[in-house]
C-alpha positions in Angstrom: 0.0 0.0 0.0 1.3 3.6 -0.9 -1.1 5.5 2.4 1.3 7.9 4.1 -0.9 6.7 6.9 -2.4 3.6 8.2 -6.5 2.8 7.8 -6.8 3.5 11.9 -5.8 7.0 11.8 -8.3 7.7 8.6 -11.0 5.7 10.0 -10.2 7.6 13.9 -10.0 10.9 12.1 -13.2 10.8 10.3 -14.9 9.0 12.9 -14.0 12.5 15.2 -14.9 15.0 12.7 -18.2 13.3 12.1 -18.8 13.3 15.7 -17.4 16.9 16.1 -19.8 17.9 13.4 -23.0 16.3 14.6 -22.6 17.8 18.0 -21.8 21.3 16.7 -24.6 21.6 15.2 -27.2 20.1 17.0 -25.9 21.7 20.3 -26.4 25.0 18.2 -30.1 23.7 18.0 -30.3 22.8 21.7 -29.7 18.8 21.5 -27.3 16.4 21.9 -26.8 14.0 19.6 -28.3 11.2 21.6 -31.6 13.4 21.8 -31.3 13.4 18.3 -31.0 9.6 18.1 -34.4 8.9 20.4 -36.0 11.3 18.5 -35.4 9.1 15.8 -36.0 5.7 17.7 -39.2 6.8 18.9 -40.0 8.5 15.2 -40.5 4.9 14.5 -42.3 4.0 17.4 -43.3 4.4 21.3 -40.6 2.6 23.3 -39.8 2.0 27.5 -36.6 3.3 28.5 -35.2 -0.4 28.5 -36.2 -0.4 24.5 -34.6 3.4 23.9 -31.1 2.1 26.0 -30.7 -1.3 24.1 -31.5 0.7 20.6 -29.1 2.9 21.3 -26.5 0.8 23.5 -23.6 1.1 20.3 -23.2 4.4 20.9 -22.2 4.3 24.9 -19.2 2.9 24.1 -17.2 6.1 24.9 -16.5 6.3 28.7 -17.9 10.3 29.3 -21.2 8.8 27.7 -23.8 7.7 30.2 -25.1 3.8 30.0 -28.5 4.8 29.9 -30.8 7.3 28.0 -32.6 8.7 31.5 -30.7 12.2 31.4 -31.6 12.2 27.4 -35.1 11.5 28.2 -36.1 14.0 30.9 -34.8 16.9 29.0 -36.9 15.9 26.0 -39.7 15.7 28.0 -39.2 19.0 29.7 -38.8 20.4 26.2 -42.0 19.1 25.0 -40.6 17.2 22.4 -41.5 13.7 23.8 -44.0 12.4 26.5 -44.3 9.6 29.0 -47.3 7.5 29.0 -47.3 4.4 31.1 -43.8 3.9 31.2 -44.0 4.4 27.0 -42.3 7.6 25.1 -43.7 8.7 22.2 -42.8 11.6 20.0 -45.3 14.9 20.4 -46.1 16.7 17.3 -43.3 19.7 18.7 -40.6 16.7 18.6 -42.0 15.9 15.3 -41.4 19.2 13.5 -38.0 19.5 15.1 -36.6 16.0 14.2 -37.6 17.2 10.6 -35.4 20.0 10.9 -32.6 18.5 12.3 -32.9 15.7 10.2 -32.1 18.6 7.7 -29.2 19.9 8.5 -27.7 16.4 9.2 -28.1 15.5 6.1 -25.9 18.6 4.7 -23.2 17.3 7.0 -23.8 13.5 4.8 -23.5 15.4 2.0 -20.8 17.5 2.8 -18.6 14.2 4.4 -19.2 12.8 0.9 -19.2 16.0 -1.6 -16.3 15.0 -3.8 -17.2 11.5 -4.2 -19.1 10.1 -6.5 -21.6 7.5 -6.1 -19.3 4.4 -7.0 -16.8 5.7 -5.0 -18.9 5.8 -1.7 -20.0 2.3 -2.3 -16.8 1.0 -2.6 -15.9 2.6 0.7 -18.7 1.3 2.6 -18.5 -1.8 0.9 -14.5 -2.1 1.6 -15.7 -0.9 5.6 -17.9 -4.3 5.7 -15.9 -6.4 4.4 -13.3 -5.3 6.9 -15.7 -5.9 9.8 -16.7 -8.9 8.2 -13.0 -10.6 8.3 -12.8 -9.0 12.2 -15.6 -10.8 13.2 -18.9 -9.0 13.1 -21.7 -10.7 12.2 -24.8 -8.6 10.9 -26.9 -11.2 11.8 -25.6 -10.8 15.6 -26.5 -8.1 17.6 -25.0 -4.6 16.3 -22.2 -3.2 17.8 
């Protein structure tokens, strides 16, 4: 191979300025990007907090992110955007219109990650990325990690 660097810095590097990204701007717009991620969740459907935590359990694997969604959830509440009904969130109508437009502006930041490729050119890296995990040992068929 003729990288100047190896795939783990790429793959660490991106991996950050996706994340750095995501939290700029939804902090700007008053949610973290957990919040964003029930919103989506329970876009889908109600769910308990058990449900919301195992759906979103991949992405407390950083050690400053909480285990659970129960700090997440009580600010969305207080904010209107979700409610509680017998030990069941749901999305309001409120959380509704502002997952639309924050689903908005994260899909400029897609766009932007991916602006100079072309569409071949993104499938082959996503392809090449599960191939990789593949021969590392995930298993799509296993729970996701």
């Amino acid at each position: 191979m003729n990288a100047t660097r190896p795939l783990g810095y790429w793959l660490k590097l991106v991996d950050s300025l996706i994340d750095e990204q995501f939290a700029a701007t939804l902090e700007e717009h008053g949610v973290t990007r957990r919040q964003w991620q029930v919103l989506n969740l329970l876009e889908q459907q109600p769910a308990t907090e058990p449900e919301l935590t195992a759906g979103l359990s991949p992405f407390f694997a950083s050690p400053d992110e909480p285990a659970s969604v129960s700090e997440h959830l009580s600010e969305l509440v207080e904010s209107g955007w979700i409610s509680l009904s017998e030990g069941e969130y749901s999305i309001t109508d409120r959380g509704h219109v502002s997952l639309l437009k924050l689903s908005e502006l994260v899909e400029r930041i897609r766009t932007q990650s991916g602006q100079d490729l072309d569409g071949s050119e993104y499938d082959a890296v996503v392809a090449t990325l599960e191939k990789m995990a593949r021969n590392l040992g995930w298993d799509p068929d296993l729970e996701d990690r």
